[in-house]
C-alpha positions in Angstrom: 125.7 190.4 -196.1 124.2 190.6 -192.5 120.4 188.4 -192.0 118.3 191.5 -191.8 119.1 192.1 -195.0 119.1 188.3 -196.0 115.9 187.3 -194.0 112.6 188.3 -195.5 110.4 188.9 -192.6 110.6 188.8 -188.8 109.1 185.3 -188.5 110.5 182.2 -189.4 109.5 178.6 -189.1 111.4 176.4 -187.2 111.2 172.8 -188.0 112.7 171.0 -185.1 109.2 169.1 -184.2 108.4 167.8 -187.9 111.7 165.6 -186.9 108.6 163.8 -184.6 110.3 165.6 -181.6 108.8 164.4 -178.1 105.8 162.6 -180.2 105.3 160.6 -183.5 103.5 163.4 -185.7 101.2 162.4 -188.5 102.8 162.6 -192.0 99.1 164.8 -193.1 99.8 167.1 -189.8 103.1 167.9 -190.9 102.3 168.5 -194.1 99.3 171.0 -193.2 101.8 172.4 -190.8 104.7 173.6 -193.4 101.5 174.8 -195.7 99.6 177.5 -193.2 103.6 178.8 -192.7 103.6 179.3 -195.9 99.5 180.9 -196.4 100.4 182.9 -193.6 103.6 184.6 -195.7 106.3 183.4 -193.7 109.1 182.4 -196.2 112.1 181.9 -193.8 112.2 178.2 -192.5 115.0 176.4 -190.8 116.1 172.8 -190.4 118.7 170.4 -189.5 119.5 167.0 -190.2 119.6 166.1 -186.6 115.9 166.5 -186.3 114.5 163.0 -186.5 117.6 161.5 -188.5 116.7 163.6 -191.8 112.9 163.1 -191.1 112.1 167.2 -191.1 114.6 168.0 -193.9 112.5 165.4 -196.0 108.9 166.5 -194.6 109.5 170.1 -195.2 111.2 169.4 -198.9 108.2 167.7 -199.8 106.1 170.8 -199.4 108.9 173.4 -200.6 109.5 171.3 -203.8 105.9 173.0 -204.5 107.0 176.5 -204.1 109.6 178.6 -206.5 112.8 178.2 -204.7 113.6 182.1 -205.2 110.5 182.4 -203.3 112.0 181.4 -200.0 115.3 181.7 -197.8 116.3 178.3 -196.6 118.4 177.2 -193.7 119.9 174.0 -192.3 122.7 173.1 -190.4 126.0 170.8 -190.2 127.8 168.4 -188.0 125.3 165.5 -188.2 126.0 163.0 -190.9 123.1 160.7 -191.6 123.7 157.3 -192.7 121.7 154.6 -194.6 122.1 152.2 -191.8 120.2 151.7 -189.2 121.1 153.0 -185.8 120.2 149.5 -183.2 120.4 151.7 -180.0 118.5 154.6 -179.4 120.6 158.1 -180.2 122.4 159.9 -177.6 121.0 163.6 -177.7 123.1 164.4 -174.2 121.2 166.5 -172.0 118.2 166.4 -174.4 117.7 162.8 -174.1 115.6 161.0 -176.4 114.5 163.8 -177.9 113.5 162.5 -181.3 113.3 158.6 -180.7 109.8 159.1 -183.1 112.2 160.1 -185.7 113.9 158.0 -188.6 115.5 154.9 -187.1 118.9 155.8 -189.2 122.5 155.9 -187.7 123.9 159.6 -187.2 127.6 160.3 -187.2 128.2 163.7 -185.2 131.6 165.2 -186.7 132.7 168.9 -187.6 135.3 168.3 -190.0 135.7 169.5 -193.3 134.7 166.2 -195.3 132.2 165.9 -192.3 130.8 169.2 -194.0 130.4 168.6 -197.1 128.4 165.4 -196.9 126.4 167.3 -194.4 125.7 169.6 -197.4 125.2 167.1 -199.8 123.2 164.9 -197.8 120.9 168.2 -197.1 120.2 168.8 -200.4 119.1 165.4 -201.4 116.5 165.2 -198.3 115.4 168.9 -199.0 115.3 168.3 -202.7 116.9 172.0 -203.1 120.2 172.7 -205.5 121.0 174.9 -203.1 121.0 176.5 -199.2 120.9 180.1 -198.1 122.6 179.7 -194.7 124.2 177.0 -192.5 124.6 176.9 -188.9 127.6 174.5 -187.2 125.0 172.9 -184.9 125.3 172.0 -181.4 129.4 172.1 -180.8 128.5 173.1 -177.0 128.0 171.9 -173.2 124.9 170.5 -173.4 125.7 167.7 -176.0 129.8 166.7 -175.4 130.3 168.4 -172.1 133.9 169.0 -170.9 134.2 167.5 -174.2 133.0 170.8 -176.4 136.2 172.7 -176.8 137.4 170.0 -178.9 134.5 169.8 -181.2 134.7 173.8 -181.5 138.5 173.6 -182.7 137.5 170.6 -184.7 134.2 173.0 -186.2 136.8 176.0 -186.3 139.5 173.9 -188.5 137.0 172.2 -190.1 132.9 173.3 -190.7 134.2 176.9 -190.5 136.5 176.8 -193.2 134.1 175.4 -195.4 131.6 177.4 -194.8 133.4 180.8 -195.1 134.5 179.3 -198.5 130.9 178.7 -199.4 130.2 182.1 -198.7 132.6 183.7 -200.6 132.2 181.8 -203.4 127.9 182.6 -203.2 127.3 179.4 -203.0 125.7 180.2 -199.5 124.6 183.6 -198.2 125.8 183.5 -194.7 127.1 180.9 -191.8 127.2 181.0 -187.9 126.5 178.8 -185.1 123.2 177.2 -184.3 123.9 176.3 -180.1 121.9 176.4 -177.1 124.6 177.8 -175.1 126.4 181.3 -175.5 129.7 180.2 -175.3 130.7 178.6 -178.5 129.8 182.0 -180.0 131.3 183.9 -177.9 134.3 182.1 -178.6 133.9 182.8 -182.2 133.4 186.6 -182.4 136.7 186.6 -180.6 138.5 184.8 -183.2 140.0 186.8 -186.0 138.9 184.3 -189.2 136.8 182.4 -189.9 134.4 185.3 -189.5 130.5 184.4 -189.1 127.6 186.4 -190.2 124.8 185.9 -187.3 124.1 182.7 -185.3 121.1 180.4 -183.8 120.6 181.2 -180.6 118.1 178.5 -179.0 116.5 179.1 -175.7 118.7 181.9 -174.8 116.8 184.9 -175.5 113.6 184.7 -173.8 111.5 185.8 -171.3 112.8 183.2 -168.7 116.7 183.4 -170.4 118.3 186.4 -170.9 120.2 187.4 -168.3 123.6 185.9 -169.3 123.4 186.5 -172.9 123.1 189.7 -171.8 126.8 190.2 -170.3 128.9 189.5 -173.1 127.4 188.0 -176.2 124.8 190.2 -177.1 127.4 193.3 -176.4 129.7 191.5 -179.0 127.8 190.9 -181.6 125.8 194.3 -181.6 129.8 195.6 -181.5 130.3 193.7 -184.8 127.5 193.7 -186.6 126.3 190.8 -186.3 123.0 189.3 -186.1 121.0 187.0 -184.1 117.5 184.5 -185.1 116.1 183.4 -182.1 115.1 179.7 -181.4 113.5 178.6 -178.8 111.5 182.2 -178.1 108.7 180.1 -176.2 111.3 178.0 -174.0 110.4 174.7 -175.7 106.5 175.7 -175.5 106.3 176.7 -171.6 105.6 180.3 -172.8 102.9 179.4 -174.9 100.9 176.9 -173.0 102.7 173.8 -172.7 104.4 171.7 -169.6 108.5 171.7 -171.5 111.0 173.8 -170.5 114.9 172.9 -171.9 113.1 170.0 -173.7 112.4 168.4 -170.2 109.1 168.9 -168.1 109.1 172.2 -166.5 110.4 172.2 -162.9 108.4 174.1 -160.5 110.5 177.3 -160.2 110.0 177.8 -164.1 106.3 177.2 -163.6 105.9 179.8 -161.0 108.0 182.6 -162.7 105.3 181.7 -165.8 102.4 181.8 -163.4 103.7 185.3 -162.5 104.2 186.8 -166.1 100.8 185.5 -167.6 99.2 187.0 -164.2 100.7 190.5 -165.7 99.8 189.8 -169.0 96.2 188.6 -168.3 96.1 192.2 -166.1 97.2 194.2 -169.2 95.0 192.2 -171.6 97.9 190.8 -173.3 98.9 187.6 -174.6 101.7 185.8 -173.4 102.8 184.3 -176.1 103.1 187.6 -177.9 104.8 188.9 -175.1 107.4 186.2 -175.3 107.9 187.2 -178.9 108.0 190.1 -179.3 110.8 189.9 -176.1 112.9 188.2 -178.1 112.8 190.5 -181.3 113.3 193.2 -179.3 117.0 193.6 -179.3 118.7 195.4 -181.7 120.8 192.2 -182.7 117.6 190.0 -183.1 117.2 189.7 -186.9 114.2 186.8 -187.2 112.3 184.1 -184.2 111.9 180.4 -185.5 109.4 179.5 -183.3 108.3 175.4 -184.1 104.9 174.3 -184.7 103.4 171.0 -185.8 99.7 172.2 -185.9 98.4 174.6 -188.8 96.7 176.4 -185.6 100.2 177.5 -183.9 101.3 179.1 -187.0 98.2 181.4 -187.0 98.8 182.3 -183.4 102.4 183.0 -184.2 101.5 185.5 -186.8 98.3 187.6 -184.6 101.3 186.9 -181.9 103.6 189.1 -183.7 101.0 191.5 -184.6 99.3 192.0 -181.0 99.8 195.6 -179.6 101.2 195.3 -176.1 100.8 198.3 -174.3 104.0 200.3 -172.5 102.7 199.2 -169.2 103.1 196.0 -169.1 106.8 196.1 -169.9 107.1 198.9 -167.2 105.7 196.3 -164.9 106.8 193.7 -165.9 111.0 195.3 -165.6 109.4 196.6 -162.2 108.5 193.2 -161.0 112.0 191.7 -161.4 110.6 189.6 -164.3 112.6 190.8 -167.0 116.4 192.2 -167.0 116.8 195.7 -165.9 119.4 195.8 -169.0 117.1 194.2 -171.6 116.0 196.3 -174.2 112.2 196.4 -174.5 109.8 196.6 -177.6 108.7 200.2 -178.5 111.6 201.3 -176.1 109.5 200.9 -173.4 
């Protein structure tokens, strides 16, 4: 079954910064958060145990254990084992550094494997308070967190997370699996491997307004050859498209900040909103099945939704292509 027909809208909710991701967020904001997603009829969230040690599984369970759980479609994702114990350093996130050092103070184990898997699962569903999952993503076997290092956690994923997964699937006890990365390459890699066979995949970061180019080349080609579809993380490059100062979950170097300058000059010409620019961008290709943009004020989730819903007129993608700002081979909404 591919997402579109899986998914139940074109927004999602992305739960990375209930995890208490670059600040300690009030329990009462979170909570108010996960509620105006769901007011404002989105019914697709996704999660991951990574994000604050368990801390968003358990603060978006406690709102969804209010809600009939055929209501929803529910994703999280494996390779991150949390433990009871208490980590006494502060985690190594790689390239993201300490990206959720606000979050639970409990140890995580970062392994692929099949038993690895399963307690990922289990451990899920306890935190979420769900009997079940719709989807799984094999989270983060890339560059940015293991380096030279991630072809070993892909084959360890492959033999391991994949084979569970596709079992899962074909059983029903899931709906779907694929890869939730921040690079291409890991999924690349996958769509050329002849089993375990994925359904769609995470993409974070890579299909926006400021990324695009290279998934461009050969990913999105590939999966559009396969059927295979694509939700979109990230679509605000960590909030820099909508406002804020991050950009890869750092501060935004000046090049990034100038390009931005440059498209919300356009946009503010055309009357549009950048932040509906940037999303409707990313939904814009024929493999884009859902966005997950995060939120942890009941505000953003209201500018999400009038964000999909803005009309943008042909112009300003005509100008924007025209100015360089955009690929010349991206396709753009409405054709344009």
């Amino acid at each position: 079954m591919s997402l579109k027909e899986i998914l139940p809208g074109r927004l999602g909710f992305g739960t990375a910064p209930l995890g208490n991701m670059f600040r300690a967020i009030p329990e009462e904001e979170a909570r108010a958060t996960v509620e105006a997603a769901w007011e404002h009829g989105i019914r697709y969230y996704d999660t991951a145990p990574l994000y604050g040690a368990g801390l968003s599984e358990e603060r978006l369970g406690r709102v969804l254990a209010t809600k009939p759980r055929d209501s929803y479609i529910l994703s999280t994702k494996v390779g991150r084992v949390i433990l009871d114990e208490h980590e006494t350093d502060l985690p190594d996130f790689g390239e993201k550094g300490g990206l959720f050092e606000h979050g639970n103070p409990n140890r995580i184990v970062h392994e692929w494997t099949a038993e690895a898997t399963e307690r990922s699962i289990e451990g899920s569903l306890k935190r979420l308070g769900v009997d079940r999952l719709d989807i799984v993503w094999v989270h983060d076997i890339a560059q940015d967190f293991h380096g030279d290092a991630w072809i070993q956690k892909f084959e360890e994923a492959r033999t391991g997370a994949f084979r569970v997964l596709s079992r899962l699937r074909d059983e029903g006890v899931i709906k779907a699996w694929g890869l939730g990365v921040n690079k291409t390459e890991p999924i690349e890699l996958t769509l050329a491997l002849d089993e375990p066979r994925p359904d769609g995949f995470l993409l974070a970061g890579r299909y926006t307004l400021l990324d695009h180019e290279h998934a461009l080349q050969r990913l999105l080609p590939m999966a559009q050859e396969q059927g295979v579809d694509m939700v979109v993380g990230g679509p605000y490059s960590s909030g820099v498209l909508a406002g804020g100062t991050h950009f890869e979950y750092q501060q935004a170097p000046p090049e990034i900040v100038e390009r931005v300058g440059r498209i919300k000059a356009l946009a503010e010409k055309h009357g549009v909103g950048i932040k509906a620019a940037a999303l409707q961008f990313s939904l814009a290709h024929p493999v884009s099945a859902a966005a997950v943009p995060g939120a942890t004020r009941p505000s953003r989730i209201a500018e999400d939704v009038a964000a999909l819903a803005e009309v943008i007129p042909d112009a300003f993608w005509t100008e924007l292509r025209a100015a360089g700002l955009v690929s010349p081979a991206a396709p753009l909404p409405n054709g344009a």
